[in-house]
ZAMARGU-4260 file (C-alpha; in steps of 0.2 Angstrom, whole numbers, plus 5000, padded with zeros to 4 digits):
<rodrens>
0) 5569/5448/5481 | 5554/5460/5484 | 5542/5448/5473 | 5541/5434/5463 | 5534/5429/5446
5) 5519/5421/5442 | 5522/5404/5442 | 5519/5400/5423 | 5532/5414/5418 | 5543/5406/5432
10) 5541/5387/5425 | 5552/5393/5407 | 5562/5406/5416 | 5567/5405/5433 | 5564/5419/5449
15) 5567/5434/5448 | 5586/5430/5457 | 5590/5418/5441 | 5584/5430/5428 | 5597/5443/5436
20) 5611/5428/5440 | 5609/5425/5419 | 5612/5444/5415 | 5628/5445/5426 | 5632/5428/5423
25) 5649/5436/5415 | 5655/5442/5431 | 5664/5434/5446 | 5650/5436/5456 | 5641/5424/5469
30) 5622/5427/5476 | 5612/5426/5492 | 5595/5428/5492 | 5583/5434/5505 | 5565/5435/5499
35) 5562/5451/5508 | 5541/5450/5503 | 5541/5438/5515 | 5549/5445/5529 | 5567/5437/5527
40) 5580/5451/5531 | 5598/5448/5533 | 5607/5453/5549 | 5615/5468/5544 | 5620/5479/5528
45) 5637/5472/5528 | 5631/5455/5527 | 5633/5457/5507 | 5649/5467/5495 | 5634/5474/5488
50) 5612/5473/5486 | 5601/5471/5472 | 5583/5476/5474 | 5573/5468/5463 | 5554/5471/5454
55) 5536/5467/5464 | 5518/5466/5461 | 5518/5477/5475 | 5519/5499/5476 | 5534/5506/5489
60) 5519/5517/5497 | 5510/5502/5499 | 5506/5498/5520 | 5517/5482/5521 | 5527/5475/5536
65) 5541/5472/5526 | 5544/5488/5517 | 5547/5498/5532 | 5560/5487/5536 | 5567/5487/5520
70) 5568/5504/5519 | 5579/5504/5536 | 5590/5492/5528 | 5589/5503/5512 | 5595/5517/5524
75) 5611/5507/5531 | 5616/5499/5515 | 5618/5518/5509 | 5626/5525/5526 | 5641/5512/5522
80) 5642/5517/5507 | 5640/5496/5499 | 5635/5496/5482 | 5616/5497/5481 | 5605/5493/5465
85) 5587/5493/5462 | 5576/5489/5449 | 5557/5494/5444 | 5552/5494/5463 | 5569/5493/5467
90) 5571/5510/5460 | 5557/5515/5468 | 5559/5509/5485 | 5577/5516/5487 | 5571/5533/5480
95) 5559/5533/5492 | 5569/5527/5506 | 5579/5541/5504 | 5568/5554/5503 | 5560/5553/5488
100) 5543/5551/5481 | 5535/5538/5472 | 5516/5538/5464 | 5506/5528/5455 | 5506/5539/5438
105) 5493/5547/5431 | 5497/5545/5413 | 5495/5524/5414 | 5507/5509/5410 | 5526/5507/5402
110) 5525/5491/5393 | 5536/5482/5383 | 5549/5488/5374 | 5554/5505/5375 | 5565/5519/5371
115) 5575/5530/5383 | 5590/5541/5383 | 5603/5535/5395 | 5619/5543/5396 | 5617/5551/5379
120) 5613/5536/5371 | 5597/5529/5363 | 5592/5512/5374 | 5577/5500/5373 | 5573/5490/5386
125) 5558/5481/5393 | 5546/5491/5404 | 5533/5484/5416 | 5524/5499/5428 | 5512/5513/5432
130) 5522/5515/5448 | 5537/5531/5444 | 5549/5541/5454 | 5542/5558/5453 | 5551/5567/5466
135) 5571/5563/5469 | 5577/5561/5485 | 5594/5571/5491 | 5610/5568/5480 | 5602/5560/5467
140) 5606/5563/5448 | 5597/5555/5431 | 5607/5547/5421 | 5593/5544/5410 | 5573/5544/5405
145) 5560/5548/5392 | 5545/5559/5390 | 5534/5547/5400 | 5547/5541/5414 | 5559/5558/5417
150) 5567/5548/5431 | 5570/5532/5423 | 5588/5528/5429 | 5595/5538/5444 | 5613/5537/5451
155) 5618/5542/5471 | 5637/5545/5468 | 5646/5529/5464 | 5639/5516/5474 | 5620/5515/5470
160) 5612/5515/5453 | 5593/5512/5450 | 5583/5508/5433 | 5564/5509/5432 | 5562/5496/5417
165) 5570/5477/5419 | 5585/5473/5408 | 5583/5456/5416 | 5565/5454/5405 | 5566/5446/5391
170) 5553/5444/5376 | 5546/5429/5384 | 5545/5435/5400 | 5534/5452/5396 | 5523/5441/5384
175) 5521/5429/5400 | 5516/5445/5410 | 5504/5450/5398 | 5495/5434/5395 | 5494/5431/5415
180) 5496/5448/5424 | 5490/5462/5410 | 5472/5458/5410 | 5462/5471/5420 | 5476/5481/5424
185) 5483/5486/5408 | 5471/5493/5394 | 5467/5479/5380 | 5473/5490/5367 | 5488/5494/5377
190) 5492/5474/5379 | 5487/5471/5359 | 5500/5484/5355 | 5515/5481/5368 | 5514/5463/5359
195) 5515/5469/5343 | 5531/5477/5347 | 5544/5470/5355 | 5559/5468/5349 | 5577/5464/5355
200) 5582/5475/5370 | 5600/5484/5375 | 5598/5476/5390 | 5619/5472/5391 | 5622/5492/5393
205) 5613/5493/5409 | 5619/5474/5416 | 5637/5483/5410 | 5630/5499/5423 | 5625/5487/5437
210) 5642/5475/5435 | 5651/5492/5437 | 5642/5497/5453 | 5646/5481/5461 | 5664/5481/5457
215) 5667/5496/5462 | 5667/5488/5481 | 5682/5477/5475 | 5690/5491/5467 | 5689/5500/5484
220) 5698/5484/5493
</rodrens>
């Protein structure tokens, strides 16, 4: 966990961790959770069959103590080859932790629902960033993006797959973040408009992708 949500969003719907335990509840998974914004690392990249990066109020360029450290462990994970996944600053923070680079963009705010192509499919999810991956690091590909987020989902080979927008948002989460988190940041007319238009997202196509990436290490057994 790289973050938390606000506590009002989290009194209906959980962390962070429990919105991700709910879309992968279908799996034979079990979870550990080190909040990593608060400086609790585990020992080692093998201490896990496979990571999960989650979102954050914070940028990966931002002068933290923690991401430093998390980018080591970022590095590791990826030198053994563990199934990696990040998401929002997940994405962002593994991109740069491998070379990559990550701004706040220019062209303003994803939010809500929202339209990408992703392995030649049409898929909406829900978006929540300014943040964006605008340069890739060695040895990654897209797998998917839009005119506004080129970079929106990124694979390195088998093991790690990363996704700008959060299939783990729901419609009650994104109205939460922008009755308590939208103001001042994102433009009225921008928050007026993202709650005029969500709808039902494809999130199960990309909990499918990230169910795949962590399997793969039993596969590999």
């Amino acid at each position: 966990m790289a973050g938390h949500a606000p506590e009002q969003i989290k009194e209906k719907t959980g962390d962070y961790d429990a919105m991700f335990r709910r879309i992968l509840a279908d799996q034979d998974f079990s979870f550990d959770v080190y909040d990593v914004e608060n400086m609790e690392f585990p020992k080692s990249a093998r201490d896990a069959d496979g990571w999960l990066i989650s979102g954050s109020k914070h940028g990966a360029y931002d002068p933290l103590p923690w991401i430093p450290k998390l980018e080591s462990l970022i590095q590791d994970i990826y030198a053994i080859k563990r199934p990696l996944v990040g998401v929002c600053f997940g994405h962002q923070i593994i991109a740069q932790a491998l070379g990559g680079q990550v701004t706040k963009y220019s062209g303003g705010w994803a939010t809500g629902t929202t339209v990408y192509q992703f392995k030649g499919r049409e898929v909406k999810l829900n978006a929540w960033h300014q943040d964006q991956v605008v340069a890739l690091p060695p040895g990654a590909s897209v797998l998917g993006g839009n005119d506004f987020c080129k970079n929106a989902m990124l694979s390195y080979g088998d093991h790690v797959f990363t996704v700008q927008p959060h299939p783990e948002f729901d419609t009650g989460v994104i109205n939460g973040l922008l009755e308590f988190r939208a103001k001042g940041n994102v433009p009225d007319d921008q928050i007026a408009r993202t709650a005029q238009t969500l709808s039902d997202t494809d999130w199960t196509i990309i909990a499918a992708e990230m169910a795949r990436v962590f399997q793969s290490e039993k596969d590999a057994a």
